[in-house]
N, C-alpha and C positions, 0 to 999 in steps of 0.2 A: 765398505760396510764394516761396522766394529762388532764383534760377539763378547758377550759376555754373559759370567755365571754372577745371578745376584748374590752370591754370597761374596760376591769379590770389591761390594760397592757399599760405600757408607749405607744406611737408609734415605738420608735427608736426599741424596743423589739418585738410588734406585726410585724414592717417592714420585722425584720429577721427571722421571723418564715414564713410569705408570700414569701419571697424570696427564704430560706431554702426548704422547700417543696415541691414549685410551678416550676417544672423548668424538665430539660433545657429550657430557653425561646428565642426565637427568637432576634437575634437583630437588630433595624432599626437605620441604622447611615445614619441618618439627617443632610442634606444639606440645610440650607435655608438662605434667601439675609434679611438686614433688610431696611427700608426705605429707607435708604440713600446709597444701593448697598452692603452693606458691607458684606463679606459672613461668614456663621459661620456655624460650622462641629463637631457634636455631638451625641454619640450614648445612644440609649432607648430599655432596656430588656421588658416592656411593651407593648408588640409587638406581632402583625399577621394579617392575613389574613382573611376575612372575609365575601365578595362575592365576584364570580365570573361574574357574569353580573347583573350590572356591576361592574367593578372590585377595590373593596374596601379594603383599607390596614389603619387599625388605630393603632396608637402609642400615647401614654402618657407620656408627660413630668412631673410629678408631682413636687407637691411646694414643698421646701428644707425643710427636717422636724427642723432643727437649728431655722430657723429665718423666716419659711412662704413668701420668697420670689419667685420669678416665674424664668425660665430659660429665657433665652434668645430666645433659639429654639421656644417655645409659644410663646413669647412675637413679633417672625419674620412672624411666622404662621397666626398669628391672624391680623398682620398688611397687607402681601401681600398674604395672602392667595395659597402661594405655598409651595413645598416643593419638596426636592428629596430624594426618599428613598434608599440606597445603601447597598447592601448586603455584611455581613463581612466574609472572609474565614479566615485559620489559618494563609496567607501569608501577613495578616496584624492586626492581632488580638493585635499585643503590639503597632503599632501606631495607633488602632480604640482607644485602654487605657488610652495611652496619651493624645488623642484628647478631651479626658472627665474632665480632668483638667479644674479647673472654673476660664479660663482666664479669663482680663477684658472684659468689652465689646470693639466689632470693632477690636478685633484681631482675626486674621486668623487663627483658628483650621487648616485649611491644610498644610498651612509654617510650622505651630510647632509641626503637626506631618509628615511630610514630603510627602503628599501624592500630586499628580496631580490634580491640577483644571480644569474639561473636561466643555466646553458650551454645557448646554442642548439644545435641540431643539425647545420645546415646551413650558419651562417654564425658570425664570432667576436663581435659584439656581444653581450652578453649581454642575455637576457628581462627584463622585471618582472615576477613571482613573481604579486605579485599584481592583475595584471592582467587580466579577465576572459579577455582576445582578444589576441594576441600572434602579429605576421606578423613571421616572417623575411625578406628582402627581399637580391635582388641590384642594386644604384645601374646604372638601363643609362644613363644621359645625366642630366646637372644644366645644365640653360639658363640663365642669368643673365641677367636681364632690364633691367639698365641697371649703371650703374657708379656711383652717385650714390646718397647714405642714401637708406635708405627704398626701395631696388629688393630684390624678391625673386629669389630662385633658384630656378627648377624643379628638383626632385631627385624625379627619372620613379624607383622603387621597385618593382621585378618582385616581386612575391610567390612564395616558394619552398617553402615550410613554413607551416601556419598550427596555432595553438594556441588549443583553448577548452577553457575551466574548464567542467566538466560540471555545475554548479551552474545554469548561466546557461542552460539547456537546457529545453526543455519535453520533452512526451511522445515528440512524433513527431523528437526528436534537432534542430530547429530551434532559433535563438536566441532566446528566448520576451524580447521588448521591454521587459516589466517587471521581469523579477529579472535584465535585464543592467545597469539602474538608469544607465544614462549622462550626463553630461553636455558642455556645450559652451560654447563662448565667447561670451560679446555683447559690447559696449561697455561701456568703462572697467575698473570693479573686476566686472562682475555675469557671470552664469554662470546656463545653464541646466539644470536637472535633466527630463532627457526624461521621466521620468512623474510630475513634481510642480511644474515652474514654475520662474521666477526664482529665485535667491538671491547674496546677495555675496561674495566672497571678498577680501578686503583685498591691493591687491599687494606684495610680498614689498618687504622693507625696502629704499632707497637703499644703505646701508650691509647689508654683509653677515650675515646669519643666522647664527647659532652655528652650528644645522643639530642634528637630533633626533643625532649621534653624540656630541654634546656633553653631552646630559642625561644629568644623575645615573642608575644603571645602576636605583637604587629605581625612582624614577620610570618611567623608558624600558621596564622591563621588567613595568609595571601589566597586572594583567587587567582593569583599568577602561575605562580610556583610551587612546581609540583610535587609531588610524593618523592618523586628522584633527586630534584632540587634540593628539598628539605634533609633526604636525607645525605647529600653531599654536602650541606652546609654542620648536620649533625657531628661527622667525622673530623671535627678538629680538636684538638687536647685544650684550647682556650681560644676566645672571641678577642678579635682584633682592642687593644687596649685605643682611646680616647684620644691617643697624643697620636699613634699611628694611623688613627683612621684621617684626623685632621694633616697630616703629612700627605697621606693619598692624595685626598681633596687640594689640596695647596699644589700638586707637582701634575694634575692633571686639568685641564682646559673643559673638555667635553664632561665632565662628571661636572664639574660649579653649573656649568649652563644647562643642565639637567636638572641640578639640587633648585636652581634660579626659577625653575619655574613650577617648582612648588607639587608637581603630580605624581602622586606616589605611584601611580603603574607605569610609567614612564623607567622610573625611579627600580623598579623591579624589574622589568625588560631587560634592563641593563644588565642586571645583577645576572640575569638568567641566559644571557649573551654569555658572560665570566662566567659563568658553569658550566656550560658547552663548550667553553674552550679549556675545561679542566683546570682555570684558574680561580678556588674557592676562597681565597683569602681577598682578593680584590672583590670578589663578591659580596661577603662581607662586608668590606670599609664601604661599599657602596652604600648597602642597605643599613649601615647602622649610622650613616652618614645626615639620613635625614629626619 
C-alpha cells in the first residue's frame, strides 16, 4: 500500500486518484440559459442527491485544472440562477460525451450533440427530450470551494418540477432500475452501465468535434443508427476526405459487394458493425461511400 498527503501530488495526479476510486458517480447533465437566452448542455460526474424535503440535488462544476478558468455551466448558474438537471441513460451516453467538448461560448451543446430542446415549465433552461428523468431546479446558493484549478463549486439545485418518461416505470408507477438503463462515471475513459457493468467511452477529441449537426442530413436522419452512433460519428475534427474514402473502397472486397447492391441499410449495418468495434473512421468512408 502507498500513503500519501495530497499536498504532495501534482493536482492533474491527485484528480485521477479521486476519480479512479470514488465512483460510479452519478451524472447531472446540465442544462442552463446564459444572460442573453443562450442555452448551453453539459455533463458533471460531481453529482447527487442530497435532501429529500426539500428536495436538493448539488453538482460541481470545478475550475479547469490547465489554466484555473470557470465553465460556462457556473458561470449561467450563478447569473440566472436556474438550472435543469437531466438524467443520462446508456441511449445516450456518446452524445451526453460529445456534449462535453469545450465549445466556444453561445454554441449550442444540443445541435452538436443532436439531442431535442424540450420547454421547461417552470424554469428557462431547456429539457433533454430524451432524457428519461429531467428535474427543473431553482440555483439557491453555489459555494466555491477554493480559487485554484481543480477547485469545485457547489451549485445547491432546489428541485421545482420533475419529469419522467413513462416507459422507465414499472407497474406500481415506481422507477423500475432496469428499463431506466443508467449510467455513471468511473476513472479515465470507463463508464458504468447500472444493469450490465463496465464499458469505455473514448473522451471526446482535444480539438473540437464537428458535432452530429454537421452530418450529412442522409446519414443524421437513419433509422439505423442510433443516438450513440450519431454521436460517435459527431466526434471527429473532419469527415473522411473523397480520395480517402475511394481508397477504403478500392482496398476492401466486402464493402464494393455491399455498395454493389445498392441497399442503403445494408450499407448502415455495416457502418454500425465499425462503431461497435470503436472503429469511426471506417465507418465513415463506409457511409459516405454510397
Amino acid at each position: 500500500m502507498i500513503s500519501i498527503f495530497p499536498e504532495e501530488l501534482a493536482t492533474p495526479k491527485l484528480h485521477g486518484y479521486l476519480l479512479g476510486a470514488i465512483g460510479p458517480r452519478p451524472i447531472a447533465f446540465a442544462s442552463t440559459i446564459d444572460a442573453d437566452g443562450n442555452p448551453n448542455l453539459s455533463p458533471f460526474s460531481f453529482f447527487n442527491v442530497f435532501s429529500a424535503n426539500p428536495p436538493i440535488l448539488i453538482f460541481s462544476p470545478a475550475r479547469r485544472v490547465r489554466n484555473n478558468t470557470t465553465k460556462h455551466t457556473l458561470e449561467n448558474a450563478l447569473a440566472t440562477k436556474e438550472v435543469v438537471i437531466n438524467i443520462v441513460n446508456y441511449d445516450i451516453v456518446q452524445q451526453m460525451s460529445l456534449s462535453s467538448t469545450e465549445y466556444g461560448e453561445g454554441v449550442n451543446e444540443f445541435k452538436k450533440a443532436g439531442l431535442t430542446m424540450l420547454k421547461s415549465d417552470s424554469v428557462k433552461p431547456f429539457r433533454v427530450a430524451e432524457s428519461p428523468v429531467q428535474f427543473e431546479c431553482k440555483v439557491t446558493k453555489v459555494e466555491a470551494l477554493g480559487e485554484d484549478g481543480g477547485a469545485g463549486n457547489l451549485i445547491f439545485s432546489e428541485v421545482v418540477k420533475i419529469h419522467i418518461h413513462k416507459a422507465v416505470l414499472d407497474e406500481n408507477g415506481s422507477i423500475d432500475q432496469h428499463k431506466i438503463d443508467q449510467v455513471a462515471r468511473m476513472g479515465g475513459n470507463w463508464y458504468s452501465r447500472a444493469n450490465l457493468g463496465m464499458f469505455e467511452v473514448p473522451k471526446p477529441l482535444s480539438s473540437l468535434g464537428i458535432g452530429i449537426d454537421q452530418i450529412p442530413e442522409r446519414i443524421r436522419l437513419s433509422n439505423i443508427l442510433t443516438g450513440n452512433d450519431l454521436g460517435m460519428l459527431g466526434n471527429v475534427d473532419e469527415i473522411p476526405s473523397k480520395e480517402e474514402v475511394a481508397d477504403f473502397v478500392a482496398s476492401q472486397i466486402e464493402i464494393r459487394t455491399i455498395l454493389s447492391g445498392g441497399e442503403r441499410e445494408q450499407i448502415e449495418l455495416k457502418a454500425q458493425e465499425y462503431l461497435e468495434n470503436n472503429d469511426v473512421l471506417s465507418a465513415w468512408k463506409v457511409l459516405l461511400a454510397h
